[in-house]
MARDREN-549229 format. One record per residue (C-alpha): residue in one letter; x, y, z; residue number from 0. Coordinates in Angstrom, 3 decimals. Example, Ala and Ser with C-alpha at 12.3 -4.5 7.8 and 13.67 -1.06 7.14 Angstrom:
<"A",<12.300,-4.500,7.800>,0> <"S",<13.670,-1.060,7.140>,1> 
***
This chain:
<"X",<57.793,175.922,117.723>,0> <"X",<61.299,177.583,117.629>,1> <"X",<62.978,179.764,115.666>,2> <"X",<64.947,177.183,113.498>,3> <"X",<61.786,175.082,112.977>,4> <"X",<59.288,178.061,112.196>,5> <"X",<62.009,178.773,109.196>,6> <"X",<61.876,174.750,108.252>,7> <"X",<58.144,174.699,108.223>,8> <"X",<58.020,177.702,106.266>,9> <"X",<60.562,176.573,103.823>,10> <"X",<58.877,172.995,103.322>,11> <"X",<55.457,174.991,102.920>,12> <"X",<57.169,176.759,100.326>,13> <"X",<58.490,173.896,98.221>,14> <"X",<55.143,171.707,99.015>,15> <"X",<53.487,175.044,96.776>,16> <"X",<56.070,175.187,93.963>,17> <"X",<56.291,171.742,93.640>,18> <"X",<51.773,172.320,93.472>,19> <"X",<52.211,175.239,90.836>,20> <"X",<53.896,173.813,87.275>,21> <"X",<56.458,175.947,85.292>,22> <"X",<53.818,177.831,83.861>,23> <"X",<51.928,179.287,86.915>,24> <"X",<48.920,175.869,86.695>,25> <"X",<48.401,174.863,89.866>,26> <"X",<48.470,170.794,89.549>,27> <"X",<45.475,168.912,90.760>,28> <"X",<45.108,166.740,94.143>,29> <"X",<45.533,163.806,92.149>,30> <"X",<48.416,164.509,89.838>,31> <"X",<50.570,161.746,89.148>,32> <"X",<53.688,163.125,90.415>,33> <"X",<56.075,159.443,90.236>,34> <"X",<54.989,159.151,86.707>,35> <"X",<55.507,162.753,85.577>,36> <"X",<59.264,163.320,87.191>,37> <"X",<59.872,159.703,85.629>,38> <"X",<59.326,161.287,81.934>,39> <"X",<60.207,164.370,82.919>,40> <"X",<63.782,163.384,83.828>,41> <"X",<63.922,161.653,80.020>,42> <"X",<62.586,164.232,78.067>,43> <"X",<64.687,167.153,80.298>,44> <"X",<68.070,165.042,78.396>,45> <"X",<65.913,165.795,75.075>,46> <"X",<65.371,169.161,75.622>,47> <"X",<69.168,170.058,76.553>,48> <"X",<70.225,168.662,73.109>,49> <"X",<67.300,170.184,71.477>,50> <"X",<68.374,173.455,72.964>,51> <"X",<71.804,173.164,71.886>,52> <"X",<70.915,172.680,68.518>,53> <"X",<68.496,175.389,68.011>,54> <"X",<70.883,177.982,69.477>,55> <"X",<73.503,177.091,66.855>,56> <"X",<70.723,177.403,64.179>,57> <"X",<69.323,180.618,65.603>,58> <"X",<73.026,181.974,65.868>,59> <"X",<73.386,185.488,64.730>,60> <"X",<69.938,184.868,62.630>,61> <"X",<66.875,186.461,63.647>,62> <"X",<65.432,184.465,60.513>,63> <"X",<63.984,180.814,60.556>,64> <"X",<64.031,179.756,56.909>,65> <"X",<61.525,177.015,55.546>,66> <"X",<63.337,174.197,55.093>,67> <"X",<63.449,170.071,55.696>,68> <"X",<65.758,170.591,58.629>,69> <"X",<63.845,174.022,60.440>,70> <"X",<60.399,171.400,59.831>,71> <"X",<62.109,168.559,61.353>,72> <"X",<63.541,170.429,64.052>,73> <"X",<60.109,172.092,65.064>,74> <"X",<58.313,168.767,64.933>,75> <"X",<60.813,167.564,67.432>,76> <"X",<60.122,170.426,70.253>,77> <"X",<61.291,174.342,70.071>,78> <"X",<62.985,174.830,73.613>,79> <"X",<61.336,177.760,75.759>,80> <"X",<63.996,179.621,75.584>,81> <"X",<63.033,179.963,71.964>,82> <"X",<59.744,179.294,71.407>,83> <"X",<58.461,183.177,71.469>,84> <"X",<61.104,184.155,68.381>,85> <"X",<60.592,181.400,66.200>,86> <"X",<56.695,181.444,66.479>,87> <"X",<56.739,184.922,65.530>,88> <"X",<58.987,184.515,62.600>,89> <"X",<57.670,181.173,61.055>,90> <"X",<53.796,182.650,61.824>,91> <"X",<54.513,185.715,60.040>,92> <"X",<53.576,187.589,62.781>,93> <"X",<57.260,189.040,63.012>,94> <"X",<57.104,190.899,59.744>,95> <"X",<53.314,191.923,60.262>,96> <"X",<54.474,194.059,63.403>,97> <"X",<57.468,195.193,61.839>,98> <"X",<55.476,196.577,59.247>,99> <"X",<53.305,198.254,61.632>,100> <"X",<54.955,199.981,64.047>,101> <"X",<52.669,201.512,66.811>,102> <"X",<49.655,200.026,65.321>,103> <"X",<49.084,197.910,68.590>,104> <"X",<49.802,201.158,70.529>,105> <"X",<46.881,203.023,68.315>,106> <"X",<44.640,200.751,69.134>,107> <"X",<44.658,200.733,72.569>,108> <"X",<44.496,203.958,72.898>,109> <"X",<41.756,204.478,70.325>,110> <"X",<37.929,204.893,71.018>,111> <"X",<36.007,201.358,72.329>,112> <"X",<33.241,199.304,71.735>,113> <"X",<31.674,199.497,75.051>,114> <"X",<29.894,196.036,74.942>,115> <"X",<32.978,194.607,73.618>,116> <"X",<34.837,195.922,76.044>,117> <"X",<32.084,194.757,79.143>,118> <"X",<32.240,191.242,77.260>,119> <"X",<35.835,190.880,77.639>,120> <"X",<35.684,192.158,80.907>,121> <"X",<33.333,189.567,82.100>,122> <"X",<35.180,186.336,81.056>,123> <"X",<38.942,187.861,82.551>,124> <"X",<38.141,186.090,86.235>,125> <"X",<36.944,182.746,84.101>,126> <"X",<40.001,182.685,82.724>,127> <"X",<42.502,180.005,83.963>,128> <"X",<41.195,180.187,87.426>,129> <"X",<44.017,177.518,87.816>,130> <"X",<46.739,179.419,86.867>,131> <"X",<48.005,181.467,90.027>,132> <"X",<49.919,184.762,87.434>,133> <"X",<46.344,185.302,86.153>,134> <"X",<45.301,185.845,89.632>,135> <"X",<44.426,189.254,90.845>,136> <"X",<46.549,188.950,93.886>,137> <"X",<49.565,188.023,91.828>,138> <"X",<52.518,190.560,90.948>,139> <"X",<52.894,191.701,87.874>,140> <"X",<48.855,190.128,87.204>,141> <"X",<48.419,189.165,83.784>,142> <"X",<45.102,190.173,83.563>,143> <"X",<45.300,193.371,82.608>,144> <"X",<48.018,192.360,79.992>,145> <"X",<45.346,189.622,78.788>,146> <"X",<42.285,192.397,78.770>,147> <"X",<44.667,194.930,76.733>,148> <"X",<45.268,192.117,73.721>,149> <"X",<41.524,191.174,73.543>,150> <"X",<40.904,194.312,73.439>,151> <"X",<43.207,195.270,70.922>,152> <"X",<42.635,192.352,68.963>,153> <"X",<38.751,192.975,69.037>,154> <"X",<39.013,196.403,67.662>,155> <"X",<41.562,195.176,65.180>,156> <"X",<39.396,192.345,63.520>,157> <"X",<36.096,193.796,64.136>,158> <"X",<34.464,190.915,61.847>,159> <"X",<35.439,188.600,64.817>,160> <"X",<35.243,190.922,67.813>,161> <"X",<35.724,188.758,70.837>,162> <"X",<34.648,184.956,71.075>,163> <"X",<34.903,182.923,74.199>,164> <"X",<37.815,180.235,73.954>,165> <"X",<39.907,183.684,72.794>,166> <"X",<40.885,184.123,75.836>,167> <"X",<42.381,180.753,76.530>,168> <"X",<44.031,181.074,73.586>,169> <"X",<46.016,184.641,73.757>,170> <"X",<46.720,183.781,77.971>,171> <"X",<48.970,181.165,75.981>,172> <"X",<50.616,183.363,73.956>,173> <"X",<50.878,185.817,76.992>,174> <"X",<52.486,182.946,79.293>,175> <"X",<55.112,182.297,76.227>,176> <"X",<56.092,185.405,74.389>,177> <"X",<55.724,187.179,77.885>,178> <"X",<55.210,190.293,75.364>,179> <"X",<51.720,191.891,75.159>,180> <"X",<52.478,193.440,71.415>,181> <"X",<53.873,189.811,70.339>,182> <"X",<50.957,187.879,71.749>,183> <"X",<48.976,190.424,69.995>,184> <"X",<50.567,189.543,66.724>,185> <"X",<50.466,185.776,67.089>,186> <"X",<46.973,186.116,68.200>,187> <"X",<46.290,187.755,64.689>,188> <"X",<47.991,184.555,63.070>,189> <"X",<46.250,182.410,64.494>,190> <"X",<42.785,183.613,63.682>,191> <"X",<43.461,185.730,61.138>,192> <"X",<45.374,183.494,58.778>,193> <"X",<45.761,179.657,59.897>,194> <"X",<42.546,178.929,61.745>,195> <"X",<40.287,181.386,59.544>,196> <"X",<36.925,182.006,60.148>,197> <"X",<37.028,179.846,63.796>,198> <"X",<35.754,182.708,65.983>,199> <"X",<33.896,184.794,63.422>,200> <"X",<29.770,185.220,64.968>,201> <"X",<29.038,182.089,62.567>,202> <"X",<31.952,180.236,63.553>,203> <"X",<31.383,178.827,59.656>,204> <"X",<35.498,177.618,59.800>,205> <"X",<35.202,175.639,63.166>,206> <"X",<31.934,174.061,61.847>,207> <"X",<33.263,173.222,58.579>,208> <"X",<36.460,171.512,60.236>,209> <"X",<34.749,169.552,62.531>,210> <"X",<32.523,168.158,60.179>,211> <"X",<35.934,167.441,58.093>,212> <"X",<37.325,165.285,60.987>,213> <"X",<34.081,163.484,60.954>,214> <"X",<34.935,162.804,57.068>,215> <"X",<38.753,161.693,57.801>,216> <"X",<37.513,159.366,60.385>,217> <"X",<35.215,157.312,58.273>,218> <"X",<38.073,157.533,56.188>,219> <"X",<40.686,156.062,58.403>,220> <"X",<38.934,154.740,61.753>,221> <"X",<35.782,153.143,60.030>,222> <"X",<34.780,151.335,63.106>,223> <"X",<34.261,154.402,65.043>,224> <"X",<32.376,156.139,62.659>,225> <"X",<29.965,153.557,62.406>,226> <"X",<29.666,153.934,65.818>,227> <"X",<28.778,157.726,65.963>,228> <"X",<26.608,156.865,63.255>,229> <"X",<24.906,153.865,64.896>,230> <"X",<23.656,156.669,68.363>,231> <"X",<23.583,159.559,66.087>,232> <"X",<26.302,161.790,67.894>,233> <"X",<27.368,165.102,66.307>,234> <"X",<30.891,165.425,66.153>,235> <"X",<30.755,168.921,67.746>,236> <"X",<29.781,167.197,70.664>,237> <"X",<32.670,165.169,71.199>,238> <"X",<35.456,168.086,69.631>,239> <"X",<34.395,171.577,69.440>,240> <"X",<36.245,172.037,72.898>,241> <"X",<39.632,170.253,70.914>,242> <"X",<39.112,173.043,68.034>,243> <"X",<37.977,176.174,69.514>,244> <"X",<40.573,175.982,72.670>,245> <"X",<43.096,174.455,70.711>,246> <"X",<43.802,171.404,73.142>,247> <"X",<44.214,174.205,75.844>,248> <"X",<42.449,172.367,79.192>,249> <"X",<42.100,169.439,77.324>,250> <"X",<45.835,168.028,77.362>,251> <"X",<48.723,168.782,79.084>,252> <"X",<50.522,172.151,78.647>,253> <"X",<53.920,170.618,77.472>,254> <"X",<51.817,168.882,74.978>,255> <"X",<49.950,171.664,73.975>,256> <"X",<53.150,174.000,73.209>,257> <"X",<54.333,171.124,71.087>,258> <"X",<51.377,170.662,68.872>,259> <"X",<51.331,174.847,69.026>,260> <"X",<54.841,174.805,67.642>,261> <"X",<53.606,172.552,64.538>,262> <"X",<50.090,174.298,64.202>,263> <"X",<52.129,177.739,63.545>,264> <"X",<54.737,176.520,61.334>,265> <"X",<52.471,173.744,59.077>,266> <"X",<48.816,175.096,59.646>,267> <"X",<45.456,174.245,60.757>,268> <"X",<46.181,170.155,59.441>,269> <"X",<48.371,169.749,62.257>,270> <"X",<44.587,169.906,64.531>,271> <"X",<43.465,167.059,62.485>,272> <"X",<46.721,164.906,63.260>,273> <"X",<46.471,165.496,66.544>,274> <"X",<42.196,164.180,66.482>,275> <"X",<43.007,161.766,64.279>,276> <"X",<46.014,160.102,66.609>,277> <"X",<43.618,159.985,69.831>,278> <"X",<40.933,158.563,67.971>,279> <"X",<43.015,155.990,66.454>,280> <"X",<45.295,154.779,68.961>,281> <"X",<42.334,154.646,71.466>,282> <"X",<39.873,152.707,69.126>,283> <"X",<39.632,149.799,71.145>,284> <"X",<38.690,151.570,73.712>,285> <"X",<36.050,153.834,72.377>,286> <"X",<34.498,150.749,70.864>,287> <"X",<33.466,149.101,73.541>,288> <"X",<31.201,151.904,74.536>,289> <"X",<27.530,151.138,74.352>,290> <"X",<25.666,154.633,74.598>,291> <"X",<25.888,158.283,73.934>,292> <"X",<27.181,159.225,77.676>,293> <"X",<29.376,156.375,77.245>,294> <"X",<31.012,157.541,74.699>,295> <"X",<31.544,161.220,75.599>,296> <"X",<33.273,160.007,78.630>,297> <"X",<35.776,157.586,76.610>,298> <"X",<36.377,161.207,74.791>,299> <"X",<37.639,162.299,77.809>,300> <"X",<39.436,159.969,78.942>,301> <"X",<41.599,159.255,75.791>,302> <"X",<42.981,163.229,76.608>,303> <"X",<44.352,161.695,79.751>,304> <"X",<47.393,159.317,80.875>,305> <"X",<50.331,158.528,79.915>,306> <"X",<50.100,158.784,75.971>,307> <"X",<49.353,162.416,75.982>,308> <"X",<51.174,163.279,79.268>,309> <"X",<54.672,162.250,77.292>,310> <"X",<54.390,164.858,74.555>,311> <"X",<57.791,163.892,72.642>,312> <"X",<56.444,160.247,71.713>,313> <"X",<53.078,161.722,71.554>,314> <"X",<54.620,164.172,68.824>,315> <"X",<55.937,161.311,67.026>,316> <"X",<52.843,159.325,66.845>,317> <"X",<50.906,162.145,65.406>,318> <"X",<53.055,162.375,62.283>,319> <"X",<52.812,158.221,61.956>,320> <"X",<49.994,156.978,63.363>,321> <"X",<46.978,158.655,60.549>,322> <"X",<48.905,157.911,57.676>,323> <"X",<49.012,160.189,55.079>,324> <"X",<47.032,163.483,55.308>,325> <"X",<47.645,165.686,52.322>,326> <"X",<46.590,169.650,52.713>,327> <"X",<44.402,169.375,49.368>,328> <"X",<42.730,166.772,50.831>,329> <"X",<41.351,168.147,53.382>,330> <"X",<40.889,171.939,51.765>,331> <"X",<38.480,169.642,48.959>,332> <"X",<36.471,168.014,52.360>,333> <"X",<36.540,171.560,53.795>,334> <"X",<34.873,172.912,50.232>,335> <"X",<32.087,170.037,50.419>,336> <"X",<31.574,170.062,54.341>,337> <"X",<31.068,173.880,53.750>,338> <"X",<28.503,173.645,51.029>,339> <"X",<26.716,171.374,53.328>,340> <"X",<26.715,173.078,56.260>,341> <"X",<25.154,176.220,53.999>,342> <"X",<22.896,174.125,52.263>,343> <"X",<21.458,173.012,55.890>,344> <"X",<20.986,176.626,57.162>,345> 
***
């Protein structure tokens, strides 16, 4: 091999591996739909240039995000990258919690540590996205140690909670975003401090509660499926704890995932239930015809796949239509009886 075709190979080899590794470091499987994906992709690239030229004029000269119709409608229609790490700290509250704690983040790290916390962490940081090629210990700068640093913050911050597996997933999100250890701190804190309370707490009483509460909205509004549950005696946290806990992370596609993330910080912990609700009911038919319990834990799976959740602006739009209505006292009364329930049982 010459010179000239050494540098060709190389080059080719090169591309073949970016084109492998998506815009967020995940390495895309062997059988990755690649015609399909660049086919949306080249739409919803025209949707994000206009979205991006809109949010810069709103963000101009204004570090604030008011609540308002038009920042709501704006956010359910995509925050561009470029953006995403400002407004989710603002519209979280996160923002104004570090601002009013300057160094705190710094105090803790430095601080004494819970050994076994510490070990604990330590133990899940290789399990962590073993896909994703900047967690990797051969990658420069690694974002493990960045990753290790906020779970250990965070675990000495909210000691109630300490550290809970699917944590992990969840700040290496923020981390891949905000690309700021202090900020993914904060948003971390917002997330399971304030809108998905009492998730990762040793009794996980919150995630319980809320998966017993989709179980309510689907008899409510997909009948036919919770007859079916019903009829082979399947536990909802079968089929969903992996939706709740992980927050879609690993479950459906990373676009996707930052889009329902954008909504989830700005309009709470109902946007989850949207999301569960839309799956369930758009893939009905098809989780109907199953006939047994493996059955239908595999139609689970699949209805997190294709198409439908790989084009996350449509997929956006059908979770705002396709439930219906889906009121927050609603499901803060099913959360009170679900709750009382789950107690009652212990």
């Amino acid at each position: 091999m010459d010179g000239e075709e050494e540098r060709r190979a190389k080059r080719e080899n090169r591309e073949s591996n970016v084109h492998r590794v998506d815009p967020y470091g995940f390495e895309r499987p062997a059988n990755f739909d690649y015609t399909s994906y660049e086919d949306f992709f080249s739409r919803y690239l025209v949707i994000l240039t206009r979205r991006a030229i809109k949010w810069s004029k709103l963000l101009k000269g204004n570090r604030g995000v008011p609540k308002s119709l038009k920042v709501k409608r704006y956010i359910r229609k995509g925050i561009p990258n470029e953006h995403r790490a400002l407004v989710w700290m603002v519209v979280s509250g996160a923002q104004s919690h570090m601002e009013q704690n300057p160094g705190y983040y710094q105090k803790l790290l430095e601080g004494d540590k819970n050994e076994k916390l510490v070990d604990t962490i330590k133990t899940d940081m290789n399990r962590t996205f073993p896909d994703n090629v900047r967690f990797r210990k051969t990658a420069d700068p690694c974002l493990q140690k960045t990753l290790y640093n906020v779970l250990v913050a965070y675990g000495h911050h909210n000691q109630s909670v300490g550290y809970c597996q699917g944590m992990n997933f969840i700040a290496g999100y923020l981390i891949l975003i905000t690309r700021n250890e202090e900020e993914s701190f904060w948003l971390l804190d917002a997330l399971i401090g304030r809108i998905l309370p009492d998730y990762y707490s040793p009794e996980m009483m919150g995630l319980k509660t809320d998966q017993e509460v989709l179980g309510e909205l689907v008899k409510m509004k997909v009948p036919a499926v919770a007859e079916l549950m019903e009829k082979h005696g399947i536990m909802w946290t079968l089929l969903v704890s992996r939706w709740f806990i992980c927050l879609f992370i690993d479950i459906l596609p990373v676009e996707t995932v930052l889009r329902i993330w954008d909504c989830l910080f700005y309009e709470g912990s109902k946007i989850i239930f949207r999301v569960a609700l839309t799956l369930i009911k758009h893939h009905q038919a098809f989780i109907l015809e199953a006939t047994n319990f493996p059955d239908i834990c595999d139609r689970f799976k699949e209805i997190t796949k294709g198409p439908f959740v790989t084009e996350c602006h449509t997929f956006m739009q059908k979770i705002f239509t396709e439930p219906g209505s889906l009121r927050m006292a609603t499901i803060e009364k099913l959360r009170e009886t679900c709750r009382a329930n789950l107690i009652a049982q212990t």
